[in-house]
C-alpha angles and dihedrals in degrees: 000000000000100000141170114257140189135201114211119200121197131241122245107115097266087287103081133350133120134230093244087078079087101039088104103044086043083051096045097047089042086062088057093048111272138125102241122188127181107205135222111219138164121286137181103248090044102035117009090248131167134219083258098050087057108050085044090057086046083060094056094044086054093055090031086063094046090040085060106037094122104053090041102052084249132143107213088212091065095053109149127187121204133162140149129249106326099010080047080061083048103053081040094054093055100046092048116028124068123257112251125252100240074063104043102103091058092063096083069095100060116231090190107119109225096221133007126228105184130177121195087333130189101244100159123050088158124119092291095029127099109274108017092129085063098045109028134186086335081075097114084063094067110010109098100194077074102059103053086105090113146044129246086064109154108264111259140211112200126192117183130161121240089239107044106139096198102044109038115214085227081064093053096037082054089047094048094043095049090044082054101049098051087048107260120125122239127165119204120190120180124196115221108246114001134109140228112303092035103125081060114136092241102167103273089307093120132026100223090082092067093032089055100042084048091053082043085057106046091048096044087052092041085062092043094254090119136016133262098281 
């Protein structure tokens, strides 16, 4: 097999969260034919990590995943990043933000996500941004609202929830209108009413689980990482 592949990476602020968030959504895209990982990384209760600990770790999942596409059925060509909240804030980082130049030798394995699928993610850690206390003036390193001044970017589906009160719909319409106006392509849907966490897999409590994972689906085939359905 050669197959397309996402990493997913969990919410929590970059303080607590657990890889089973995306059970659902790995499961789910496994059914359709992908190779779908839900990735450990360092966080701050667990490991005294930083923000930039964790989107450094999102980078070596990244390589780690194209390193092992052999073994794991994987083309390294169809490489996805996904995440949620903060590990939203993580796939966007590395699709957006440069690699750093301490990393840079290791990129002859590239940690560039081919496509984005991001739900209530963070996009801004500058002065007004979520986060900043914690990053500081070093933001442009990490934020990815601060790196769409170019084109190539991975194409990116977006779903936020109209009343999120850690990431405002006014951030992500700015993200989605900067990634189009340099030519790249992002989608942003936003669901009327709900809050952060709404896309969650909650037992059939909620509908926004399935909305979410069928919008996934149109946009993931529409690149040729699934199949018509």
């Amino acid at each position: 097999d050669s197959r397309p592949a996402i990493v997913f990476f969990f919410g929590g602020g970059w303080v607590s969260g657990s890889p089973s968030q995306f059970h659902p959504h790995c499961e789910y895209l496994a059914s359709r034919g992908m190779v779908a990982i839900s990735a450990e990384y360092r966080v701050k209760s667990r490991h005294g990590a930083t923000p930039f600990d964790c989107v450094a770790d999102a980078r070596r999942a990244l390589r780690w995943v194209r390193e092992h596409a052999e073994e794991l059925g994987v083309d390294p060509s169809r490489v996805a990043a996904g995440g949620g909240s903060a590990g939203g804030h993580l796939a966007a980082a590395i699709g957006t933000v440069p690699v750093p130049e301490d990393e840079r030798e290791l990129e002859a394995v590239s940690s560039r996500p081919d496509a984005l699928v991001l739900f209530n993610p963070v996009f801004d850690n500058g002065p007004d941004g979520f986060g900043h206390e914690r990053i500081g003036e070093r933001y442009p390193q990490i934020s990815p609202i601060h790196n769409l001044d170019r084109g190539g970017l991975p194409p990116t589906v977006v779903f936020l929830g109209t009343e999120d009160r850690l990431v405002p719909v006014a951030t992500a319409e700015r993200y989605r209108d900067l990634m189009e106006a340099h030519g790249n392509r992002c989608e942003l849907h936003l669901y009327e009413g709900q809050q952060h966490g709404f896309f969650n897999h909650d037992a059939g409590k909620t509908p926004y689980y399935e909305r979410t994972v069928e919008v996934m689906d149109r946009f993931l085939a529409e690149l040729m990482f699934l199949p018509d359905a």
